[in-house]
C-alpha positions in Angstrom: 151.6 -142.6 234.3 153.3 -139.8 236.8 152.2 -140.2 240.2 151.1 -136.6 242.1 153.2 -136.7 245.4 152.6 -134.2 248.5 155.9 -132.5 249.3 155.8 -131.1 252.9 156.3 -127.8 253.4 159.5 -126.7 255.1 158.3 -123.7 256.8 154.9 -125.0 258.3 152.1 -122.6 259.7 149.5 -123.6 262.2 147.2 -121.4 263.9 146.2 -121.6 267.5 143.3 -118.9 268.6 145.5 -115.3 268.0 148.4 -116.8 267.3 150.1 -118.2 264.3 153.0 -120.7 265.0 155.6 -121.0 262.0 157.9 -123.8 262.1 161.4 -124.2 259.9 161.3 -127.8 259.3 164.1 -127.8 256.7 166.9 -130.4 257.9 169.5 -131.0 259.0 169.4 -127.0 260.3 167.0 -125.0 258.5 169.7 -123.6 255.9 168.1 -120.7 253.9 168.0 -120.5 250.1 165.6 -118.7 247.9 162.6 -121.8 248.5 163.1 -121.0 252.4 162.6 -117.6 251.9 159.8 -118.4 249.3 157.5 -119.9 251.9 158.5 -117.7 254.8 157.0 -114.6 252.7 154.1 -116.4 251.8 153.3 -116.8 255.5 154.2 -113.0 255.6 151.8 -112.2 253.2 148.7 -114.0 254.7 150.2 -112.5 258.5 149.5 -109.0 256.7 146.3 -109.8 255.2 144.7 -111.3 258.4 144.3 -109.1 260.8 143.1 -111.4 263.4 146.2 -112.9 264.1 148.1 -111.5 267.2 151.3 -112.8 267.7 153.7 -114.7 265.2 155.7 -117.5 267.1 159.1 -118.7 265.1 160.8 -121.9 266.0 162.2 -124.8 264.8 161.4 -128.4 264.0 165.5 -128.9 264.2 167.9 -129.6 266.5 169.1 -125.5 265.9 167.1 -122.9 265.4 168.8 -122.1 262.0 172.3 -122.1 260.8 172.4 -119.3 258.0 172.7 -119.2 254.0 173.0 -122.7 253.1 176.6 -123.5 252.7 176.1 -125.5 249.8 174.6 -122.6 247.6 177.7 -120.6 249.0 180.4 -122.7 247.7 178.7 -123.0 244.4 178.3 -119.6 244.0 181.7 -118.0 245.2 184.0 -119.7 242.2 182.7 -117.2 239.8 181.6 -113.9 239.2 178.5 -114.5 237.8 177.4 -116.9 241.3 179.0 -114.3 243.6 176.2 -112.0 242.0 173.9 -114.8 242.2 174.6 -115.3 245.8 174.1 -111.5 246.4 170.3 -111.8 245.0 170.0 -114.1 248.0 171.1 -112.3 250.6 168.6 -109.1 249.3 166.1 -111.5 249.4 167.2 -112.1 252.8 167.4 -108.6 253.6 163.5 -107.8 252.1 161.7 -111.0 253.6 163.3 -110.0 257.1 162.0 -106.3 256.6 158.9 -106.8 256.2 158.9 -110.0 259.0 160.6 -106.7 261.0 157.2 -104.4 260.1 154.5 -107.0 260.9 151.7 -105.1 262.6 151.6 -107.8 265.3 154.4 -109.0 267.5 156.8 -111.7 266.5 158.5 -114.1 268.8 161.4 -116.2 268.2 161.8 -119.7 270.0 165.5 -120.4 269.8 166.0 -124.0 270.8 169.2 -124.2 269.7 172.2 -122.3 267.4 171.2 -119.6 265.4 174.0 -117.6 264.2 175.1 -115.7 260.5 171.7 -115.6 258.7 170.0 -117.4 261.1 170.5 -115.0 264.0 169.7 -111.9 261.6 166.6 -113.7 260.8 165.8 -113.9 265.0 166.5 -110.2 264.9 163.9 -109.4 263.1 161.9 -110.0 265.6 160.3 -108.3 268.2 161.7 -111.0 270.9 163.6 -113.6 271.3 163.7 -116.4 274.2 166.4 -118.9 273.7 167.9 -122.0 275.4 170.5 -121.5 278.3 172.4 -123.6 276.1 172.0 -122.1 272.5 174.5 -120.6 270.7 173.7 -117.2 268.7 175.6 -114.1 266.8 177.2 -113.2 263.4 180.3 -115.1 263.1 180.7 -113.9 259.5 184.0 -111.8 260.2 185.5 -115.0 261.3 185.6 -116.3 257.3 186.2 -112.4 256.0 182.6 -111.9 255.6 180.2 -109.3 257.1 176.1 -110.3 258.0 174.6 -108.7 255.2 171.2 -109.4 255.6 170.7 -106.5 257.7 173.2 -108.3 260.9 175.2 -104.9 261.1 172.6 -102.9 261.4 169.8 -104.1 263.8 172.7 -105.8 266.0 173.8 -102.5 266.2 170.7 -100.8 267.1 169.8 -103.1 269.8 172.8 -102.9 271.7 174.8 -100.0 270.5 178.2 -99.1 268.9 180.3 -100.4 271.4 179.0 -103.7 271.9 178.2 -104.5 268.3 181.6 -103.7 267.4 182.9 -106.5 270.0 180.6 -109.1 268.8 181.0 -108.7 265.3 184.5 -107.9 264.8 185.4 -110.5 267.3 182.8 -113.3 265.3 181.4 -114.1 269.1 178.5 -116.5 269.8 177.4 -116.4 273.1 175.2 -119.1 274.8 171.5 -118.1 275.6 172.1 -117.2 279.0 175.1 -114.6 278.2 172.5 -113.3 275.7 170.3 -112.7 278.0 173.0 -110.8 279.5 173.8 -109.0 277.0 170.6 -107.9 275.6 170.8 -110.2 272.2 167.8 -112.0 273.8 165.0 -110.9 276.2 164.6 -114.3 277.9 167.1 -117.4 278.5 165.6 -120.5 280.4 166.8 -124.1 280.5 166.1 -126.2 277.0 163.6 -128.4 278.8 161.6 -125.8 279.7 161.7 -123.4 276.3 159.0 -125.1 274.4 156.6 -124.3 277.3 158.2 -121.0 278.5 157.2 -119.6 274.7 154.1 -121.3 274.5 153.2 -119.1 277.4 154.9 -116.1 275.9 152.8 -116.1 272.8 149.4 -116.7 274.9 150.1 -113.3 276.8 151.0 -111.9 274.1 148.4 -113.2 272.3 145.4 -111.8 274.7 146.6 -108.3 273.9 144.7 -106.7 270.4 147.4 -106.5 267.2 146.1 -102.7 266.6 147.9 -101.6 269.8 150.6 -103.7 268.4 150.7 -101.9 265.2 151.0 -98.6 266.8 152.9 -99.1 269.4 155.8 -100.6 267.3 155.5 -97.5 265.1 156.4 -95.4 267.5 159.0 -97.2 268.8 160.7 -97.5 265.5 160.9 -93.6 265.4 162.7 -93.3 269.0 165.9 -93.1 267.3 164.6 -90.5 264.9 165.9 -86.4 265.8 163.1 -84.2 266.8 159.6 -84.7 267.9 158.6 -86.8 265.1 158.2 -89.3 267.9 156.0 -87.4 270.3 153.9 -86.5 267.2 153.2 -90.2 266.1 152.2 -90.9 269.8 149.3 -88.1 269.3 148.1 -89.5 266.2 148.5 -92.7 267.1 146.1 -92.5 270.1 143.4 -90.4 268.4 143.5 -93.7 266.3 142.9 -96.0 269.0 140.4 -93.4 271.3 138.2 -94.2 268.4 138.7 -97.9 267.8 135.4 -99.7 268.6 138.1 -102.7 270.5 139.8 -100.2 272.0 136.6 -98.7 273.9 135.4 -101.7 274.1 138.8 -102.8 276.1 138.5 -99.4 278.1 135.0 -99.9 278.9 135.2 -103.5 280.7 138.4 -102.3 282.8 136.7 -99.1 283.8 133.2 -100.9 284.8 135.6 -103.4 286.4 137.6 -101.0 288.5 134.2 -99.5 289.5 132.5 -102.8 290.9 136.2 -103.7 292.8 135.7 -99.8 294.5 132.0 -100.9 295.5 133.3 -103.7 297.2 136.1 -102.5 298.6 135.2 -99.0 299.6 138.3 -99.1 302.4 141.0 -98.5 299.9 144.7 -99.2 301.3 146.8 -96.3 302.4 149.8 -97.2 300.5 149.7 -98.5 297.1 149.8 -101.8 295.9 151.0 -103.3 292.4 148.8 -105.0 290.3 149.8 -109.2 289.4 152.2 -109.1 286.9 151.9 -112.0 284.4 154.9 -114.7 284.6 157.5 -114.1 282.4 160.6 -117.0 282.1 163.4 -116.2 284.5 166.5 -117.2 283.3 
């Protein structure tokens, strides 16, 4: 008599009001083969479907964030031709589930508690931010063992930072610490480890207030500022007839206006010089 036994999930979703929180949980470091990938696009297909979720938070259940293609698949795979062409399936696999994590319609976060480098830092860039640990390592060491980060490493290193710098980082296989990242421009945010967990938590909340149909559009048209012409300046027309006639977007428009309008009844001595509105806390390194 075979006994039915639950197998945990090793990328687990939880939702918490606009904000789905995925978590790698396979140890020791979250090494991706094709089950990995498996459940990270079926969270990528119920993100798509639902469009009530805001923000998509990555971390880790680890102590790294993730440490690439799992090594053991590798070494299996390079000792003949036929697992060479195996392990290239893989990494297109890679390269499609990170697309369409890249063309979300709502904004994606990733936590990075601790190293993510080869695989796993391609996977980070794939999203829209990325807050690490001071102490974290990240990059695409890949040149260092005569390989390149083919699950699209080259390019959206490249695009994020430029010619120049990519070509220092990934010819010379370095993996900066969070706060150098910050630096740099690999990551938007570095703070201490101790404080990360919170410091996203926080992140995703802000993020989370904000309505995932500005998301959409906006990351649209930022994804054509690289593109000749006024393709760009196009999209931004037709992207905000969209939104004028979104019933949340008038309804957003609406409540600041009326707002703005009871603070001026109140406050009918306006100041001379001009103030800036509260900003909302973002982590300082």
């Amino acid at each position: 008599m075979s006994v039915a036994v639950d197998i945990e999930p090793i990328v687990r979703a939880e939702r918490r009001g606009d904000v789905l929180v995925v978590t790698l949980q396979r140890a020791p470091v979250n090494a991706i083969n094709d089950e990995l990938l498996a459940q990270l696009a079926d969270v990528l297909d119920g993100v798509e479907a639902d469009d009530t979720i805001a923000v998509l938070h990555l971390r880790s259940a680890c102590k790294v964030f993730c440490a690439g293609a799992d090594l053991a698949l590798i070494r299996s795979c390079v000792a003949t031709a036929a697992g060479r062409e195996a392990m290239l399936g893989t990494v297109r696999r890679m390269q499609r589930v990170f697309a369409r994590l890249e063309a979300l319609p709502c904004v994606t976060l990733a936590e990075l508690g601790g190293s993510a480098l080869g695989g796993g830092f391609e996977l980070a860039l794939a999203c829209d931010l990325r807050i690490a640990a001071c102490e974290a390592r990240v990059g695409l060491p890949e040149a260092g063992l005569g390989l390149l980060a083919a699950a699209g490493g080259t390019q959206r290193l490249t695009r994020l930072v430029g010619h120049g710098l990519a070509r220092r980082l990934i010819l010379g296989a370095e993996t900066p610490d969070g706060s150098e990242a910050a630096r740099l421009g690999l990551v938007q945010w570095a703070v201490p480890r101790e404080r990360l967990a919170a410091e996203a938590c926080a992140l995703a909340e802000r993020y989370g207030a904000m309505p995932r149909l500005a998301f959409a559009e906006n990351k649209r048209c930022i994804a054509l500022a690289g593109v000749p012409g006024d393709v760009g300046f196009a999209a931004e027309i037709d992207a905000t007839r969209r939104l004028y006639q979104h019933p949340e977007t008038v309804r957003r428009v609406s409540a600041f206006l009326d707002k703005s309008a009871e603070r001026g009844a109140v406050q009918p001595n306006r100041p001379t010089q001009p103030t800036q509105p509260n900003q909302p806390k973002e982590p300082t390194a």
